[in-house]
VOPAGU-2260 file (C-alpha; in pm, 1 decimal, decimal comma):
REM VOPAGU-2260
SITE   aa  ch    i         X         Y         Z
SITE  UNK   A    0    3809,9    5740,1    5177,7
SITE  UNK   A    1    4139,9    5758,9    5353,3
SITE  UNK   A    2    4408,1    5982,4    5256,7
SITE  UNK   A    3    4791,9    6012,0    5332,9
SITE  UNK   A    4    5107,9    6132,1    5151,7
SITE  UNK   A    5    5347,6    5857,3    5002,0
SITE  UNK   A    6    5659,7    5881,5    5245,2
SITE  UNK   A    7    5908,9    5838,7    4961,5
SITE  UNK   A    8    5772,8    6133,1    4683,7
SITE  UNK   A    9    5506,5    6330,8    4905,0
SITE  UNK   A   10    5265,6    6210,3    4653,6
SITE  UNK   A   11    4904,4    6276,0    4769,2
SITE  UNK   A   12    4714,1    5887,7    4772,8
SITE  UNK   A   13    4334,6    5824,1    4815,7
SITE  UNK   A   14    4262,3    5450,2    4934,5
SITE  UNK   A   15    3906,0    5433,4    4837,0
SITE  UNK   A   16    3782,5    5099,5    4952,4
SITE  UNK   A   17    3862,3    4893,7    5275,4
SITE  UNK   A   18    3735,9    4600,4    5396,2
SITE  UNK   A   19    3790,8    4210,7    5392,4
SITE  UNK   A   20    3642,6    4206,0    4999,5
SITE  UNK   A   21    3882,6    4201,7    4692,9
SITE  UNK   A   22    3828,5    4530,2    4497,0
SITE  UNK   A   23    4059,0    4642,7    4187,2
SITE  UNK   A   24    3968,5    4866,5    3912,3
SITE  UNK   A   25    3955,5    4766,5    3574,2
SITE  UNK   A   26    4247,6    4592,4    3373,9
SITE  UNK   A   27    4550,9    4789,7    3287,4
SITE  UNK   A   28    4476,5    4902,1    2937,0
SITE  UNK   A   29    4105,1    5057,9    3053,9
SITE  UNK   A   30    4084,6    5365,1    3258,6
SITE  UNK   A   31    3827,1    5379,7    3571,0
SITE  UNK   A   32    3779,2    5691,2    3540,0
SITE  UNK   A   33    3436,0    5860,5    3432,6
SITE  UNK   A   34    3429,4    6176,3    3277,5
SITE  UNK   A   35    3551,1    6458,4    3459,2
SITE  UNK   A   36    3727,9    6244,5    3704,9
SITE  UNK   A   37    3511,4    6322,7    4004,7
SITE  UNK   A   38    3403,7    5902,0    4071,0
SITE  UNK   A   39    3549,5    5571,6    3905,6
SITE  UNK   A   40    3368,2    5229,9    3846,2
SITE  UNK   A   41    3566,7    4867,8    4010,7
SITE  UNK   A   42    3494,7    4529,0    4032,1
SITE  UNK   A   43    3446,4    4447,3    4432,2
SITE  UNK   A   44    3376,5    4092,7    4536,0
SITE  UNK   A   45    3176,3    4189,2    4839,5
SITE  UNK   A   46    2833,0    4049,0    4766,6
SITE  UNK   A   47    3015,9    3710,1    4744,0
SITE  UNK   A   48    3111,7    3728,5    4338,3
SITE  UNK   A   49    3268,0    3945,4    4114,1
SITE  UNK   A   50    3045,2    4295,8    4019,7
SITE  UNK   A   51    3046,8    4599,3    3911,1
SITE  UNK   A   52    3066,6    4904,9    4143,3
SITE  UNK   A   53    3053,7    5317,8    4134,4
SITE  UNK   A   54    3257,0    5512,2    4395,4
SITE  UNK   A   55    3203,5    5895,5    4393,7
SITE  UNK   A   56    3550,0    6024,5    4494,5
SITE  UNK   A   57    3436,0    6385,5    4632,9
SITE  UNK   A   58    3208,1    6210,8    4879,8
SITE  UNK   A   59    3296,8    5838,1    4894,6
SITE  UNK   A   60    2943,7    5741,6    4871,1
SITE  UNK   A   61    2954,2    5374,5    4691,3
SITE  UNK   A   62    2662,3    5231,3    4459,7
SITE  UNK   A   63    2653,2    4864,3    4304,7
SITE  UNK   A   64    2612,1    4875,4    3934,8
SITE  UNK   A   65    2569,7    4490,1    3864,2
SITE  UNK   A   66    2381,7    4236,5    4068,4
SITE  UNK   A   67    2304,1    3963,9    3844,6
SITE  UNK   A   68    2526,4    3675,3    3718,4
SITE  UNK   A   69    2919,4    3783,7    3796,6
SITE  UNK   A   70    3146,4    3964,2    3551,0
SITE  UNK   A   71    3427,0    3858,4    3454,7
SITE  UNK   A   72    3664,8    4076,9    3686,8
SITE  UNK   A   73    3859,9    4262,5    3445,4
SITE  UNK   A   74    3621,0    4316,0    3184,8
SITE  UNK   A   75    3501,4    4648,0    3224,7
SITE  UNK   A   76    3530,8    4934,1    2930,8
SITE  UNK   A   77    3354,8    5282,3    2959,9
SITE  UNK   A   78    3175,9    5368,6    2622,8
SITE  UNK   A   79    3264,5    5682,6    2506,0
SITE  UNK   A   80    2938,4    5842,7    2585,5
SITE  UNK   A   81    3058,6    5814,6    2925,8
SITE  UNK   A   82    2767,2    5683,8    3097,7
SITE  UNK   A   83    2755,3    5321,2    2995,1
SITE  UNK   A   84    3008,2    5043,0    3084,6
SITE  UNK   A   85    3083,4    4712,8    2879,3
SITE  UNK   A   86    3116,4    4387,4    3070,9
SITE  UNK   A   87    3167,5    3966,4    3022,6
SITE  UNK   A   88    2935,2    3757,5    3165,2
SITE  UNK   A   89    2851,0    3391,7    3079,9
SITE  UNK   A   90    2953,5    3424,8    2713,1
SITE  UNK   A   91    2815,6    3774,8    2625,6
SITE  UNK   A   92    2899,3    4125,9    2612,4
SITE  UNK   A   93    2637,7    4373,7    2820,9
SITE  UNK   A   94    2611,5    4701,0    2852,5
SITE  UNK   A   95    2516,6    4868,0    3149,1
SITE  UNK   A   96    2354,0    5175,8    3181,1
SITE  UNK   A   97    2509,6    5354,7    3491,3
SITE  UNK   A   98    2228,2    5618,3    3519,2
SITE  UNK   A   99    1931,0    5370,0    3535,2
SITE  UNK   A  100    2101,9    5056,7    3607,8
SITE  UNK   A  101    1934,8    4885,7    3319,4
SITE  UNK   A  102    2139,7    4615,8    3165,8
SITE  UNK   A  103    2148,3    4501,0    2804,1
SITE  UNK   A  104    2272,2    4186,6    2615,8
SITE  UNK   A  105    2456,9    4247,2    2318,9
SITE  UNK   A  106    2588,8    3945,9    2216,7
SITE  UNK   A  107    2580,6    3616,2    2349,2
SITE  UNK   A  108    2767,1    3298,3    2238,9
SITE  UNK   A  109    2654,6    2994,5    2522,4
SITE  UNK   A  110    2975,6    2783,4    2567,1
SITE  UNK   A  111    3220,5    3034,2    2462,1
SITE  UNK   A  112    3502,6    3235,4    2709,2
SITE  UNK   A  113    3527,7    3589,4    2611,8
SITE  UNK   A  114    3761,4    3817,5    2713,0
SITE  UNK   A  115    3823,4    4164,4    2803,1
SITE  UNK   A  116    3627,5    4391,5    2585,3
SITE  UNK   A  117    3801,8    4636,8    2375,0
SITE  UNK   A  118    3573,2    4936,7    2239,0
SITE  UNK   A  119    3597,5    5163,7    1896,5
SITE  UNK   A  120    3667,1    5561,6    1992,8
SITE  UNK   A  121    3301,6    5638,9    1780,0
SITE  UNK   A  122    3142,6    5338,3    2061,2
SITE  UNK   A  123    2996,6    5184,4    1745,0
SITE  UNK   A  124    3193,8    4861,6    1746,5
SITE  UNK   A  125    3368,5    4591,7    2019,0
SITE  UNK   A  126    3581,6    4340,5    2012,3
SITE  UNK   A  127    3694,5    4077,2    2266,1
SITE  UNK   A  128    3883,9    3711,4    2251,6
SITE  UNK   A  129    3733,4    3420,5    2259,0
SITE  UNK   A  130    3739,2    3078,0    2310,4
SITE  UNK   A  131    3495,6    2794,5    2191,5
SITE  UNK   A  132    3628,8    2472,7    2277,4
SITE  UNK   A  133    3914,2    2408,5    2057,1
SITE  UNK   A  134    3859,1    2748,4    1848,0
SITE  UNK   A  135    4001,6    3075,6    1973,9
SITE  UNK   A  136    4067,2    3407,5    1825,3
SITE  UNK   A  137    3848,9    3757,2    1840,0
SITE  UNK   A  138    3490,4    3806,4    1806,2
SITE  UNK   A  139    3375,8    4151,9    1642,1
SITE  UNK   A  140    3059,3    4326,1    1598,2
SITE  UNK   A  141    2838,8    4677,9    1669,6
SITE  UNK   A  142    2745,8    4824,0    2003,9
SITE  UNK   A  143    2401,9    4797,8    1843,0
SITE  UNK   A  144    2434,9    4383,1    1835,6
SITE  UNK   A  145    2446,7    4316,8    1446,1
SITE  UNK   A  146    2711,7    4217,7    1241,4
SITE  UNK   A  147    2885,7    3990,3    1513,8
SITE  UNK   A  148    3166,1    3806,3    1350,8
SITE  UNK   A  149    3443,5    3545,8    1528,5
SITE  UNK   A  150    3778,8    3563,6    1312,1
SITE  UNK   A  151    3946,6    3193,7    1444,8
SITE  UNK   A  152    4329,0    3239,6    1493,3
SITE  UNK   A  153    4516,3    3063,6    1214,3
SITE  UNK   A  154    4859,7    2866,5    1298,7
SITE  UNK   A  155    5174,9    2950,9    1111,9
C-alpha cells in the first residue's frame, strides 16, 4: 500500500492496489469495509475475470476469495455477521464464507440476469433484480434458500 496526502485538503489517502488489473470495491450503496475496518473485500480482474478479493489494510497482504465462475463485478454485499459476502454469478446468489473459503448456492434461476444483491439488517432475507427474457422486476427470498419469490414489474 502506498500512501500520500491529497495536495488540495491534506487528506491522508491509501492506494491499496496497483498494477495493470481493474480493481474497484463494491457498488456505491455497499460498504467494503469488514468489521472493525482493519481490511476490505474488491472485485480485481487479475486472474483474467471478475472475482472476489480480501486486502488486509494494516499489512497489505492480499487473499483471493472467489476462483470459480466470475461475479458479476458489483455484486458484492457483506452479511451482517460480518464474515460472509453475497455475490451474482450465472443466475444465482452465493454466499461465500470468507474464513474457509467455502462457497454456497442459494438460489439459482438458469437464464435469468440478476443484479446487485441487496441484504435484510437481521441477514435473513435478499433481494436482487432480475431479468428473464422479456420479464424483469425483483426476486426475493431467505439467506437460508426457501421461500424465493420473483415479483414481475407491472406497466402503468
Amino acid at each position: 500500500m502506498t500512501g500520500y496526502r491529497d495536495r488540495a485538503t491534506g487528506a491522508q489517502i491509501w492506494q491499496v492496489t496497483d498494477g495493470p488489473a481493474i480493481n474497484h470495491p463494491t457498488y456505491f450503496l455497499q460498504s467494503s469495509f469488514f468489521p472493525g475496518g482493519r481490511a476490505m473485500f474488491f472485485t480485481s480482474y487479475r486472474t483474467g475475470s471478475p472475482q472476489l478479493f480480501e486486502i488486509s489494510l494494516e499489512s497489505g497482504e492480499t487473499r483471493q476469495l472467489t476462483s470459480a465462475a466470475a461475479i458479476h463485478p458489483y455484486s458484492a454485499a457483506l452479511h451482517p455477521e460480518g464474515n460472509k459476502i453475497v455475490v451474482t454469478r450465472n443466475g444465482g446468489l452465493w454466499s461465500i464464507d470468507c474464513r474457509t473459503l467455502d462457497e454456497r448456492c442459494i438460489v439459482e434461476r438458469q437464464g435469468c440476469e440478476l443484479g446487485e444483491c441487496s441484504i435484510s439488517p437481521d441477514g435473513q432475507f435478499l433481494t436482487a433484480a432480475y431479468k428473464e427474457g422479456p420479464s424483469c422486476g425483483l426476486i426475493v427470498g431467505r439467506y437460508d434458500g426457501s421461500g424465493c419469490r420473483r415479483f414481475p414489474s407491472r406497466a402503468g
